[in-house]
Biopython code that builds the backbone (N, CA, C, O; Angstrom):
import numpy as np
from Bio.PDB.StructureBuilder import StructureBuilder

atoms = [
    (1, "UNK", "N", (-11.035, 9.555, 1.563)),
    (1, "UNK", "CA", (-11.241, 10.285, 2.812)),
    (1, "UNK", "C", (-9.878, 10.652, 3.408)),
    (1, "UNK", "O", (-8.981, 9.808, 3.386)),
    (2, "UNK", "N", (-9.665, 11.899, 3.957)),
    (2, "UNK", "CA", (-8.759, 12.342, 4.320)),
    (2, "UNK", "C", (-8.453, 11.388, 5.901)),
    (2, "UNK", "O", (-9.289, 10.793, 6.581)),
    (3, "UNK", "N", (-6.879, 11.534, 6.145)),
    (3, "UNK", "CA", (-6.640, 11.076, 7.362)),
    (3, "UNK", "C", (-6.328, 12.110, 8.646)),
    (3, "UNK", "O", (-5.636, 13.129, 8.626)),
    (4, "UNK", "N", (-7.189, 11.417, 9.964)),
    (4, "UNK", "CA", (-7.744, 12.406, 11.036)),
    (4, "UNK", "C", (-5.973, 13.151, 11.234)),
    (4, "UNK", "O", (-4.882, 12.607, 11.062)),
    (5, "UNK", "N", (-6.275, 14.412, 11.606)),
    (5, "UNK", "CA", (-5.197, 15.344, 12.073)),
    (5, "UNK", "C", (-4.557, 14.582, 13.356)),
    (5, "UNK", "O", (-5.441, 14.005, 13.989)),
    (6, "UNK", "N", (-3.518, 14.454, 13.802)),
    (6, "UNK", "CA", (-3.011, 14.145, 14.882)),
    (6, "UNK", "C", (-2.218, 15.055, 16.000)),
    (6, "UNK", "O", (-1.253, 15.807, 15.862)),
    (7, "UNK", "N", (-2.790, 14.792, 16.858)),
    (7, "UNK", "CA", (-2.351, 15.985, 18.089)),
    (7, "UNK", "C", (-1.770, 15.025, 19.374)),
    (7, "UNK", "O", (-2.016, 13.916, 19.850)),
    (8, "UNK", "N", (-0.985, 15.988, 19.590)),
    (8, "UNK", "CA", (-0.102, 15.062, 20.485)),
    (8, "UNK", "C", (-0.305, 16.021, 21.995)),
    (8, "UNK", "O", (-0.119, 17.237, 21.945)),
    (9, "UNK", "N", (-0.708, 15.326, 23.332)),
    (9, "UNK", "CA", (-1.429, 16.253, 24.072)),
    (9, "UNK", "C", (-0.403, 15.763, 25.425)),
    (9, "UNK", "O", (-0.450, 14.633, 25.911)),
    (10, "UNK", "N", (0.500, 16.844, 25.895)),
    (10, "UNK", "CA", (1.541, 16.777, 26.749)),
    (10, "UNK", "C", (1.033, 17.444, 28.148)),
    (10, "UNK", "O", (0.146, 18.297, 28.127)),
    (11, "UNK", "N", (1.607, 17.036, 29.301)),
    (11, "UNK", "CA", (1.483, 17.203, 30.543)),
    (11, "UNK", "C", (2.710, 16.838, 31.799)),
    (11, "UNK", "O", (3.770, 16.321, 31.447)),
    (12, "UNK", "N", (2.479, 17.120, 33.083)),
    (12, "UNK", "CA", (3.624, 16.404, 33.665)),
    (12, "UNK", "C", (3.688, 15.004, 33.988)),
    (12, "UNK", "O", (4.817, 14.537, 34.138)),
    (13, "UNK", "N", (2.433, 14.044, 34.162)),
    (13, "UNK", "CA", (2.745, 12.634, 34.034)),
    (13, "UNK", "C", (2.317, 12.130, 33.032)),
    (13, "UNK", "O", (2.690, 10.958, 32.975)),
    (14, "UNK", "N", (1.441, 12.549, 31.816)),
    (14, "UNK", "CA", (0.065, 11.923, 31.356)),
    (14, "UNK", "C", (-0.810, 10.700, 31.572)),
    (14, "UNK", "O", (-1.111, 9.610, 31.086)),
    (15, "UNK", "N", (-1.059, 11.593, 32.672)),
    (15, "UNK", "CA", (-2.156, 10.810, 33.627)),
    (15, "UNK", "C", (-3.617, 11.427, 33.528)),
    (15, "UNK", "O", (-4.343, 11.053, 32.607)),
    (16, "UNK", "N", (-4.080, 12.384, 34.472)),
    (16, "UNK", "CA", (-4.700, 12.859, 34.825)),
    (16, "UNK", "C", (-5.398, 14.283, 33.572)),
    (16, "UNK", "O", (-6.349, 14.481, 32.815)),
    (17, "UNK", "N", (-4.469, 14.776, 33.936)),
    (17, "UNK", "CA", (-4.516, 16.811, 33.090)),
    (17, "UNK", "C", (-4.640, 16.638, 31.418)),
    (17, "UNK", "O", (-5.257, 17.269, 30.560)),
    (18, "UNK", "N", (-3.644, 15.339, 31.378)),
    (18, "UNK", "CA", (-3.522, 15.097, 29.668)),
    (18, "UNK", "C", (-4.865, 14.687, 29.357)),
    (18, "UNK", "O", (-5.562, 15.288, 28.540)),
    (19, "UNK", "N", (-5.247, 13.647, 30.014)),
    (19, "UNK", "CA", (-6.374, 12.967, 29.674)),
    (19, "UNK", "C", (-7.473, 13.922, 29.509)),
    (19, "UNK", "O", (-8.022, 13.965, 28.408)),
    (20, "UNK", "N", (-7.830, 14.617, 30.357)),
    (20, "UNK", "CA", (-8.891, 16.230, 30.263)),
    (20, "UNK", "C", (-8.841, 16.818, 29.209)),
    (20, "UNK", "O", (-9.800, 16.954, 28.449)),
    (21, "UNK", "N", (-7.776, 17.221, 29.039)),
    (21, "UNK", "CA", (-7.078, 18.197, 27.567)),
    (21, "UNK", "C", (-7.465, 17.318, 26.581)),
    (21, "UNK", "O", (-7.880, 17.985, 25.633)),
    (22, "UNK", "N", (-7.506, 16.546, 26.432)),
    (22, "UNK", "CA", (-6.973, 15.431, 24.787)),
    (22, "UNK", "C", (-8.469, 15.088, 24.661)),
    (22, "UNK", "O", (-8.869, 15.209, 23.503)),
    (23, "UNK", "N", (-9.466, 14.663, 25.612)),
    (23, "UNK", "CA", (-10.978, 14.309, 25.484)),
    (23, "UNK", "C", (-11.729, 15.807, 25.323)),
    (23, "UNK", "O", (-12.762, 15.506, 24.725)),
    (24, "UNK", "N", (-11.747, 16.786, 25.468)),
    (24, "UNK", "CA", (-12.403, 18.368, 25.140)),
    (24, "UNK", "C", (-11.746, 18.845, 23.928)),
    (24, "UNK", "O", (-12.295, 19.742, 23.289)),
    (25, "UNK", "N", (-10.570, 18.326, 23.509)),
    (25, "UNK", "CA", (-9.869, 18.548, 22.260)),
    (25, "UNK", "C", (-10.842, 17.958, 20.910)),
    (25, "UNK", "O", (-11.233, 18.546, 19.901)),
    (26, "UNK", "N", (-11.053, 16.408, 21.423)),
    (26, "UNK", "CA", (-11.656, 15.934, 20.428)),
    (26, "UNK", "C", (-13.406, 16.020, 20.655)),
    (26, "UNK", "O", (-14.256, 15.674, 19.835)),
    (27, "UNK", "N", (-13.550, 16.390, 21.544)),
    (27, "UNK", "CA", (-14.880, 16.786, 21.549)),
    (27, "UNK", "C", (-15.349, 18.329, 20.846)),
    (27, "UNK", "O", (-16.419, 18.589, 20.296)),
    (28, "UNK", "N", (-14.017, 19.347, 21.098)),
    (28, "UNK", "CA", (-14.599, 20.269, 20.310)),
    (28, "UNK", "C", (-14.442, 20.363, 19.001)),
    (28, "UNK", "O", (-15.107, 21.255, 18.474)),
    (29, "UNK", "N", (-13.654, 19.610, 18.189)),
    (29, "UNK", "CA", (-13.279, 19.467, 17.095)),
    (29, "UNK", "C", (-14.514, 18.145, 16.227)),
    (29, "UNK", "O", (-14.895, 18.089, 15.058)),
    (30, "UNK", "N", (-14.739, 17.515, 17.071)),
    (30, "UNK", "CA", (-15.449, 16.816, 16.289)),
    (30, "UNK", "C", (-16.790, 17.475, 15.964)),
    (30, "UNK", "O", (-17.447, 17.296, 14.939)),
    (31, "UNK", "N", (-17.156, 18.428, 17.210)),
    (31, "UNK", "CA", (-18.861, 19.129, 16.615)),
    (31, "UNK", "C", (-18.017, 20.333, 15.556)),
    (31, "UNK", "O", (-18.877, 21.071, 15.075)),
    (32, "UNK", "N", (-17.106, 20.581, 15.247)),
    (32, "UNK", "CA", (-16.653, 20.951, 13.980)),
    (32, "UNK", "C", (-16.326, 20.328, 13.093)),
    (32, "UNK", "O", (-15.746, 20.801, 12.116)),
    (33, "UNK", "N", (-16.650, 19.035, 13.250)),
    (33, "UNK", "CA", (-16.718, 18.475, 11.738)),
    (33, "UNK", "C", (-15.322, 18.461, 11.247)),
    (33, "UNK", "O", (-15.099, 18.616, 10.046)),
    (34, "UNK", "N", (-14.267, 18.267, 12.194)),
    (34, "UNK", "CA", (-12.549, 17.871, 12.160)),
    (34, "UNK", "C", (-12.370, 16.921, 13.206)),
    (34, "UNK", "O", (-12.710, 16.840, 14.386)),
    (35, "UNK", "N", (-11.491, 15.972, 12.099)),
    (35, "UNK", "CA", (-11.262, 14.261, 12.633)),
    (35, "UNK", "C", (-9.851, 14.677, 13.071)),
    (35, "UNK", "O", (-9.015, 15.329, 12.446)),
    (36, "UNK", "N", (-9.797, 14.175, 14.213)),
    (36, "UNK", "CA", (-8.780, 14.249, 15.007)),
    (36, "UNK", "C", (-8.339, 12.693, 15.739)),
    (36, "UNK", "O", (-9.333, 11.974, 15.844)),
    (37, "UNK", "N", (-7.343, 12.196, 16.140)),
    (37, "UNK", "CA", (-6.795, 11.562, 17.218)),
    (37, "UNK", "C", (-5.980, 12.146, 18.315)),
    (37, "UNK", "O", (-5.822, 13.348, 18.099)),
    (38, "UNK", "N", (-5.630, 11.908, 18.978)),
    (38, "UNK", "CA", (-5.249, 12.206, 20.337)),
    (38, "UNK", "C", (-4.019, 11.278, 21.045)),
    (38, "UNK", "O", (-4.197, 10.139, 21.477)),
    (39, "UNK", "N", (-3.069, 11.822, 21.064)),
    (39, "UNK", "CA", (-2.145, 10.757, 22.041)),
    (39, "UNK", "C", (-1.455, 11.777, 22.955)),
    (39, "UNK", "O", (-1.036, 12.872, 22.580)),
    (40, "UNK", "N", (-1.376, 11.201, 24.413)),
    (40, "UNK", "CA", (-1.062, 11.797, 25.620)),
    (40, "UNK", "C", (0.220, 11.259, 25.700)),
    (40, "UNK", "O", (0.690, 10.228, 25.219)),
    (41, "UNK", "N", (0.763, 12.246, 26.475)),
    (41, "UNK", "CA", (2.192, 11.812, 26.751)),
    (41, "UNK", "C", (3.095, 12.918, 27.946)),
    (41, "UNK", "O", (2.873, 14.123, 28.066)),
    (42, "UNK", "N", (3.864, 12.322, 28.533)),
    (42, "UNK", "CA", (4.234, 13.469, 29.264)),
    (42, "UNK", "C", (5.636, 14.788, 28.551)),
    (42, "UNK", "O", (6.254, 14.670, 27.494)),
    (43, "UNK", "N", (5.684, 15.256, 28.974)),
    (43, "UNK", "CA", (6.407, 16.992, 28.361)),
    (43, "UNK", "C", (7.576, 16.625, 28.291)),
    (43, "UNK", "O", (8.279, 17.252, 27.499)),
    (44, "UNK", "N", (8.285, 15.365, 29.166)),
    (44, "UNK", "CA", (9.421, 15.354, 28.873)),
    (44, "UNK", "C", (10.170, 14.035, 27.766)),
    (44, "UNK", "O", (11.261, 13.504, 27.559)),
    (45, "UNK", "N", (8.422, 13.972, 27.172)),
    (45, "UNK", "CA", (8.332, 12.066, 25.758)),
    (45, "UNK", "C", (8.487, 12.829, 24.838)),
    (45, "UNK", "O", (8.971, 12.247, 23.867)),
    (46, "UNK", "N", (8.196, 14.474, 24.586)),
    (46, "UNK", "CA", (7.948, 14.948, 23.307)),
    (46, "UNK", "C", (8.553, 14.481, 22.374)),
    (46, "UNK", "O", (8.041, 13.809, 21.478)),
    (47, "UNK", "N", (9.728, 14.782, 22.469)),
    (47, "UNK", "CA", (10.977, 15.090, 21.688)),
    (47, "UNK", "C", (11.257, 13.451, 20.892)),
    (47, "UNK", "O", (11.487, 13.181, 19.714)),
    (48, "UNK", "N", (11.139, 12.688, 21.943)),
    (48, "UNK", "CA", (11.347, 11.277, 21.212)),
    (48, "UNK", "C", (10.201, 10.817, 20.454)),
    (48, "UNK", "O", (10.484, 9.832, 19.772)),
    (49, "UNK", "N", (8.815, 11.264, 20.331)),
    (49, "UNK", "CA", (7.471, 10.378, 19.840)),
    (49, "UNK", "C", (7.040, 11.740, 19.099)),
    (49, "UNK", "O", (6.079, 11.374, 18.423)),
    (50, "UNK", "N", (7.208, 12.955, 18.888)),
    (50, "UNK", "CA", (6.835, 13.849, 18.028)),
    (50, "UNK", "C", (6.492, 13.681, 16.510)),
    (50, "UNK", "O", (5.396, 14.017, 16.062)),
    (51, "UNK", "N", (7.808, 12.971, 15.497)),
    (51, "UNK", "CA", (7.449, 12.491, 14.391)),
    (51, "UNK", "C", (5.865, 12.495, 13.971)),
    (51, "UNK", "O", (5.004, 12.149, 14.780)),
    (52, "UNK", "N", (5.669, 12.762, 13.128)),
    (52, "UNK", "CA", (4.276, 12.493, 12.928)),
    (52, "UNK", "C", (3.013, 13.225, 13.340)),
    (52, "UNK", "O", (1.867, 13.211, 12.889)),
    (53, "UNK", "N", (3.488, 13.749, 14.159)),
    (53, "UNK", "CA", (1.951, 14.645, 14.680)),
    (53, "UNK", "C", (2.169, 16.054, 13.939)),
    (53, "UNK", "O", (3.263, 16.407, 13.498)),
    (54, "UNK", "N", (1.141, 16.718, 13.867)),
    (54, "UNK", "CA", (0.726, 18.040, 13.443)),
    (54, "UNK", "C", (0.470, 18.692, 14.588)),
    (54, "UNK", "O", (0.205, 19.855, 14.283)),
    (55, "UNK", "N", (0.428, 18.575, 15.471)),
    (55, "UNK", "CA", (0.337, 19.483, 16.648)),
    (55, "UNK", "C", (0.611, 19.147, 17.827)),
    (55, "UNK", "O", (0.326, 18.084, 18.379)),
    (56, "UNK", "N", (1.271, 20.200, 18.322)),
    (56, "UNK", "CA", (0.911, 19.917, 19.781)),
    (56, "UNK", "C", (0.259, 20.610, 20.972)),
    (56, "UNK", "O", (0.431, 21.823, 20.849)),
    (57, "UNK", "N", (-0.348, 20.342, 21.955)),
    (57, "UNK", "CA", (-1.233, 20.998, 22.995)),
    (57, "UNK", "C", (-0.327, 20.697, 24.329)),
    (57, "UNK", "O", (0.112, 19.550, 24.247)),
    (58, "UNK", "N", (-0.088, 21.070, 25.010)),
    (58, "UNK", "CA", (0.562, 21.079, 26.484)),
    (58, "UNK", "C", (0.113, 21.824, 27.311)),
    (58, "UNK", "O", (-0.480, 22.758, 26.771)),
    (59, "UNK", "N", (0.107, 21.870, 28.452)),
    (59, "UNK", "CA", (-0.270, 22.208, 29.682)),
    (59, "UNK", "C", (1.003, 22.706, 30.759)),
    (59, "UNK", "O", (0.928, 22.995, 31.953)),
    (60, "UNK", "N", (1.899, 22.688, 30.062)),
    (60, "UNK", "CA", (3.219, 22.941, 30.849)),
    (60, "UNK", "C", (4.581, 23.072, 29.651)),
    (60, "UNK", "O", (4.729, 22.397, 28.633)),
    (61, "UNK", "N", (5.303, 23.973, 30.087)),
    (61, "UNK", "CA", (6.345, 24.414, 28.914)),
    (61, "UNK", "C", (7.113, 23.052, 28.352)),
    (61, "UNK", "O", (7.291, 22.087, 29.095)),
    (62, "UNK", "N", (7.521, 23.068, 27.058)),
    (62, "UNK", "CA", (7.596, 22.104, 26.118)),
    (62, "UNK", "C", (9.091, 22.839, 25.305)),
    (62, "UNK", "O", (9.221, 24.051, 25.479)),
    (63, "UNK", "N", (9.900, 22.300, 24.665)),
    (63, "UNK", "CA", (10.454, 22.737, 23.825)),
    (63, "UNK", "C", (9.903, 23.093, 22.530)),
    (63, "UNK", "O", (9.138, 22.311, 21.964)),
    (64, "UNK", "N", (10.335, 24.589, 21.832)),
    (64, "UNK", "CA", (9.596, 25.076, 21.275)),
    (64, "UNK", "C", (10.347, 24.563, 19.629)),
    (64, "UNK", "O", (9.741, 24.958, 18.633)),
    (65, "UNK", "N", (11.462, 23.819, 19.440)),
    (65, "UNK", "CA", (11.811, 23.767, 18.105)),
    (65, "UNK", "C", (11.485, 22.119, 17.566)),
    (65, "UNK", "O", (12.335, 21.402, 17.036)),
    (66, "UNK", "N", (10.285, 21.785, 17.794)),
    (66, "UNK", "CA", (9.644, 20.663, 17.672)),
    (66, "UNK", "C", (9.313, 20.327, 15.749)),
    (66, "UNK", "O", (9.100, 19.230, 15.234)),
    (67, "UNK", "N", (9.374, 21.653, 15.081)),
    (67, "UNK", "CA", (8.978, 21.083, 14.016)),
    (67, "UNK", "C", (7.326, 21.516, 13.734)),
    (67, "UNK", "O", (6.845, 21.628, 12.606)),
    (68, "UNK", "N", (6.903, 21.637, 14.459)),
    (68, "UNK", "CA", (5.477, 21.773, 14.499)),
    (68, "UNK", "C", (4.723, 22.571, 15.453)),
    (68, "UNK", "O", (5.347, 22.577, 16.515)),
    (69, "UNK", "N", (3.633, 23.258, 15.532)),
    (69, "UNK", "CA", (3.076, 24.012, 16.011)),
    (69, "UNK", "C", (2.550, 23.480, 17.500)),
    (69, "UNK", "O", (1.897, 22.454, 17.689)),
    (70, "UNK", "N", (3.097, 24.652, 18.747)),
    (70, "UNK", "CA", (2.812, 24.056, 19.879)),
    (70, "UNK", "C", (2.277, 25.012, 20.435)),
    (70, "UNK", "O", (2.974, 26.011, 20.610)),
    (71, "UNK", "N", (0.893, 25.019, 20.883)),
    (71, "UNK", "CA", (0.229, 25.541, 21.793)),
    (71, "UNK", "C", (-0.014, 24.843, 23.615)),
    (71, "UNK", "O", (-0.620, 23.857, 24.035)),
    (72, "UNK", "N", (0.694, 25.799, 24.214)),
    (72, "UNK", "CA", (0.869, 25.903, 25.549)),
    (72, "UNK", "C", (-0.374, 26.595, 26.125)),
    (72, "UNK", "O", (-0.524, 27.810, 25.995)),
    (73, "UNK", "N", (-1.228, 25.851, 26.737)),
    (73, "UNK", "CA", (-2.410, 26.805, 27.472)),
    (73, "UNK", "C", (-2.794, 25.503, 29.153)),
    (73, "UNK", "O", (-2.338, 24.399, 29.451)),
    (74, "UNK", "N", (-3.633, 26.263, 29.701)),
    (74, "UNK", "CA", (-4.812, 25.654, 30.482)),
    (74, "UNK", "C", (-6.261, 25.691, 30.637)),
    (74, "UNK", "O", (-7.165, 25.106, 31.234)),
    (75, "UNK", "N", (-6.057, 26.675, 29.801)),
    (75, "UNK", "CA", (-7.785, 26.959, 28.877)),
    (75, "UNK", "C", (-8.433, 25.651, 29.380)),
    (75, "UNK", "O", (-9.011, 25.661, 30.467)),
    (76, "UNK", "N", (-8.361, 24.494, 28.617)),
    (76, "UNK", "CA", (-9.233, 23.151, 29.213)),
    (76, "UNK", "C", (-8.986, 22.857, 30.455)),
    (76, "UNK", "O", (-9.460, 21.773, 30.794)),
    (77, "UNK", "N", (-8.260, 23.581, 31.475)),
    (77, "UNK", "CA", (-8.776, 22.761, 32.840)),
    (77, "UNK", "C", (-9.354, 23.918, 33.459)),
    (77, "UNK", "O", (-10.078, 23.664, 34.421)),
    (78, "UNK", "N", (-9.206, 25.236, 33.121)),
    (78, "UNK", "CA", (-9.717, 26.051, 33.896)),
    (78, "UNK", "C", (-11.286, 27.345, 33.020)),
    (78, "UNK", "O", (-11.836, 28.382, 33.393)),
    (79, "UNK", "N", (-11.395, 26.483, 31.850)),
    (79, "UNK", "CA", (-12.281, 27.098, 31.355)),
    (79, "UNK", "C", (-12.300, 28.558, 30.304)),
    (79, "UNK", "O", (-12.898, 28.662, 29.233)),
    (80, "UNK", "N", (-11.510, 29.531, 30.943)),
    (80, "UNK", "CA", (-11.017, 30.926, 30.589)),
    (80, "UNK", "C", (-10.281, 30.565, 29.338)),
    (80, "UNK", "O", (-9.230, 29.934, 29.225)),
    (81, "UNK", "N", (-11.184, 31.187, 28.263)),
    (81, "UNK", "CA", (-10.194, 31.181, 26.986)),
    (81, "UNK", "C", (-10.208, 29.937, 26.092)),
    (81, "UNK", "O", (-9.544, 29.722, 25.079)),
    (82, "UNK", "N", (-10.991, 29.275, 26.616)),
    (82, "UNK", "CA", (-11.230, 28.086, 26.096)),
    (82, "UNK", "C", (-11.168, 27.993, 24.460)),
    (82, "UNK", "O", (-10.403, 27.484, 23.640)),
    (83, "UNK", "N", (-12.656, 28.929, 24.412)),
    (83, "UNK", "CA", (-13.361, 28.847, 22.765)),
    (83, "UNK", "C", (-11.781, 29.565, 21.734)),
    (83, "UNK", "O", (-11.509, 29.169, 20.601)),
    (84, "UNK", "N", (-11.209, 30.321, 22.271)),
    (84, "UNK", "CA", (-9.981, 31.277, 21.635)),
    (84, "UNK", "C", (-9.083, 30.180, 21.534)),
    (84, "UNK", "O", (-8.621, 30.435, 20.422)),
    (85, "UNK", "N", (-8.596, 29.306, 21.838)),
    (85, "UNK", "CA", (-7.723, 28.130, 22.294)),
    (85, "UNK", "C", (-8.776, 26.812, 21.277)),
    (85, "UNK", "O", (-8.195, 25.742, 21.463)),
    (86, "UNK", "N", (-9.387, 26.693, 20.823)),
    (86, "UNK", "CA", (-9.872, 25.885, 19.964)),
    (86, "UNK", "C", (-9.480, 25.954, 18.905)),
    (86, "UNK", "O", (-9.002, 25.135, 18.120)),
    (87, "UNK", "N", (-9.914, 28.088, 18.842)),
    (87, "UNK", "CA", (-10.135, 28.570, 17.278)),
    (87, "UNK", "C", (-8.223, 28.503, 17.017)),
    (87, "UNK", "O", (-7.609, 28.426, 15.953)),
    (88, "UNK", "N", (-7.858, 28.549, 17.997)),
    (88, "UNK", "CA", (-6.102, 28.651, 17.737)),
    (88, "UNK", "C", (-5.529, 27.081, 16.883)),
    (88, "UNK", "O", (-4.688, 26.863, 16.011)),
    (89, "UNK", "N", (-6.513, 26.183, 17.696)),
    (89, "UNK", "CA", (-5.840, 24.974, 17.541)),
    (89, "UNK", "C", (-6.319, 24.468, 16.126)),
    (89, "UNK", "O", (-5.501, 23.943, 15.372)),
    (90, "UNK", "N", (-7.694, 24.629, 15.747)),
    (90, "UNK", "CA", (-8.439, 24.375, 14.047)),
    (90, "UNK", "C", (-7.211, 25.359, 13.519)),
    (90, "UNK", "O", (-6.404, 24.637, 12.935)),
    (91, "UNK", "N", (-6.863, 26.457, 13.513)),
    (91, "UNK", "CA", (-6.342, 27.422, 12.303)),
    (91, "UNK", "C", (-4.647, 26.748, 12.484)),
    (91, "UNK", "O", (-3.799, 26.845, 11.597)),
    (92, "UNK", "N", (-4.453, 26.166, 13.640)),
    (92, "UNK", "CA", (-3.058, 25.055, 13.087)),
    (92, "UNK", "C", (-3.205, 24.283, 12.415)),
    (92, "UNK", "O", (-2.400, 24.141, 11.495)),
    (93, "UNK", "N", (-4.610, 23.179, 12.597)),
    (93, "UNK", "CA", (-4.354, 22.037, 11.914)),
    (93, "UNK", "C", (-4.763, 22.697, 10.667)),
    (93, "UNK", "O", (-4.608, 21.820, 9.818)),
    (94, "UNK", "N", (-5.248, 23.871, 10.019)),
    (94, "UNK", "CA", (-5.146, 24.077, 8.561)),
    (94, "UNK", "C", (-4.074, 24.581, 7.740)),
    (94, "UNK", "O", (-4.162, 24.663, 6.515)),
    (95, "UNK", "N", (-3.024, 24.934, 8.435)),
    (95, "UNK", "CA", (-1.809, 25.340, 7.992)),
    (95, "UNK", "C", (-1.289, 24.133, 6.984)),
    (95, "UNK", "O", (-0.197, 24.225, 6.424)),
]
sb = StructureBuilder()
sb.init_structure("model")
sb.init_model(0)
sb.init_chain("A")
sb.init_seg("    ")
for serial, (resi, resn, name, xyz) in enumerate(atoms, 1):
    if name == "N":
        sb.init_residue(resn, " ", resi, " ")
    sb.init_atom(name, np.array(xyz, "f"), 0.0, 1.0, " ", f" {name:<3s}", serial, name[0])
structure = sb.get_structure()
């Protein structure tokens, strides 16, 4: 069995916004039938805890030479663009 994709889900404290983002992440991915984990962190941990993940999701600008694919949205707190922002995030983790 393959091992779940890992997404690394950034914000300004990861408190609150991360936590939203990172639980609708794995909720929409799992009724697609893609195993995911989730670790929150705030925008300015990236850089040191990045290693290892295949993606990242943020909610607030991030440095962009991470190594890995970073999608910047608010799609999950405000709804708009949501489903487009899923299909963005599955066609990373298949790269």
């Amino acid at each position: 069995m393959s091992q779940p994709k890992r997404i690394l889900v950034a914000c300004g404290t990861a408190i609150a916004t991360s936590t939203v983002v990172a639980k609708a992440i794995e909720e929409a991915l799992k009724e697609r039938g893609i195993d995911v984990t989730t670790r929150q962190c705030k925008a300015s941990e990236i850089k040191s805890i990045v290693s290892g993940y295949d993606l990242v999701v943020t909610t607030t600008p991030v440095p962009s030479d991470l190594g890995i694919p970073v999608i910047q949205t608010l799609a999950f707190l405000t709804g708009m663009g949501k489903e487009e922002v899923i299909e963005q995030i599955v066609a990373a983790l298949k790269d």
